[in-house]
C-alpha positions in Angstrom: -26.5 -11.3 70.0 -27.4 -10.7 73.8 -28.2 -14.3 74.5 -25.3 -15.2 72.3 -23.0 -13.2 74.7 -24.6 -14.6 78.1 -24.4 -18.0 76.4 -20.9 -17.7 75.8 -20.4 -15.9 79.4 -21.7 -19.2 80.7 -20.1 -21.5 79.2 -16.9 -19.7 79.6 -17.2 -19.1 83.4 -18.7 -23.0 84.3 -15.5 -24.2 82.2 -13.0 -22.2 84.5 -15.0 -23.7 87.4 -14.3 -26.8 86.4 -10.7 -25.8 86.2 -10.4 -24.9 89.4 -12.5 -27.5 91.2 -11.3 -30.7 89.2 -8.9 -31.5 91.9 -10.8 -30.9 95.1 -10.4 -33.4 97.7 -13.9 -33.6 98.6 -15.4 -33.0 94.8 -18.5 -35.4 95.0 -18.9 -37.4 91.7 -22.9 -36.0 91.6 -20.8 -32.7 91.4 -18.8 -33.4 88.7 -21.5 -35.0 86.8 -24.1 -32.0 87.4 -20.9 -30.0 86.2 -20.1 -31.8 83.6 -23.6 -31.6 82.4 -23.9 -27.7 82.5 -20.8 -27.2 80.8 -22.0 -29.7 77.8 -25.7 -27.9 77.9 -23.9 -24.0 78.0 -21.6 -25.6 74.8 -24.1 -26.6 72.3 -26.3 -23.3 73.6 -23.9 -21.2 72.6 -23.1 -23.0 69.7 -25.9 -23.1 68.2 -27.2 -19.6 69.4 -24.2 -18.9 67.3 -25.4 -20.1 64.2 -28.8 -19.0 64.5 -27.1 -15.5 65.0 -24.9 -16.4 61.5 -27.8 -17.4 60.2 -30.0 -13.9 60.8 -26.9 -11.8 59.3 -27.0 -13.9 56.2 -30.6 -13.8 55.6 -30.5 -9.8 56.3 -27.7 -10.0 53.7 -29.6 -11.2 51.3 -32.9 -9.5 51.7 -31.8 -6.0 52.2 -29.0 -6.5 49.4 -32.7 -6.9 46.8 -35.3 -5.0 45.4 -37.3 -7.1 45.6 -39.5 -8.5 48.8 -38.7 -11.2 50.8 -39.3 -14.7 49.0 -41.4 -17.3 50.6 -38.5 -19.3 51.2 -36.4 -16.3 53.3 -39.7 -16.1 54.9 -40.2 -19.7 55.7 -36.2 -19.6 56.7 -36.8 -16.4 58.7 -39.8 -18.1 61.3 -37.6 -21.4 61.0 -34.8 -19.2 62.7 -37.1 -17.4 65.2 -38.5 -20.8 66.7 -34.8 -22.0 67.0 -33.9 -18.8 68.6 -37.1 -19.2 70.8 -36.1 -23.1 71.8 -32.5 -22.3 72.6 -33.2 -18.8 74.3 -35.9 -20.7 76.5 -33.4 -23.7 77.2 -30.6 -21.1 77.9 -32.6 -19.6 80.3 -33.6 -22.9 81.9 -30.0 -23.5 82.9 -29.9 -20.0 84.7 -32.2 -20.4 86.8 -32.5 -24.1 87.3 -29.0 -26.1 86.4 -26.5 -23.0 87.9 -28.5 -22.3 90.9 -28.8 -26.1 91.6 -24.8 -27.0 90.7 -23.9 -23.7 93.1 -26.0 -25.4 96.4 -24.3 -28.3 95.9 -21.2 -27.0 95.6 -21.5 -25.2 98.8 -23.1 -28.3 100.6 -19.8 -29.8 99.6 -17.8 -27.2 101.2 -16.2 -26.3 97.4 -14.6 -22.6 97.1 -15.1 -21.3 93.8 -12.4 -19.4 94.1 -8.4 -21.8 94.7 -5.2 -20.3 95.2 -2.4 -22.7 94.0 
């Protein structure tokens, strides 16, 4: 749920960015495609950090809601969902601290404020 939240976080604050700097004079088109990249990356992180999280509460549903143990299949579907989480957590983390840190120098090498009164 974490990751979930600091996906959505992300993806949330790089799309106000984009907002606010989509009519900068001086907006270099590497810019806008490094933005434009983050924002599509933070998207389908969250979205599918999102399903995996779905995915967990449904499969807790069902196994605590039995008797009986945990089937192969729930088991099977259980390490499925923890290599997914694993992928996306690891790719998530990969835009912190390489995409954002890499769009925010070149936004300042630009001259961009992040922050436009209008």
């Amino acid at each position: 749920m974490a990751r979930e939240m600091r996906a959505e976080g992300l993806d949330t604050q790089l799309n106000a960015l984009s907002r606010t700097v989509e009519n900068a004079p001086k907006l270099p088109p590497a810019v806008k495609t490094a933005l434009a990249e983050a924002i599509k990356q933070s998207g389908a992180e969250r979205t599918q950090l999102a399903r995996i999280n779905r995915s967990v509460g449904q499969a807790f549903g069902q196994v605590s809601g039995s008797p009986f143990l945990p089937t192969a299949t729930q088991r099977e579907e259980a390490e499925d969902l923890q290599k997914d989480f694993d992928t996306h957590s690891a790719a998530l983390e990969k835009l912190l601290r390489e995409s954002v840190p890499s769009l925010e120098k070149q936004l300042d090498a630009a001259g961009i404020p992040r922050v436009v009164v209008r």
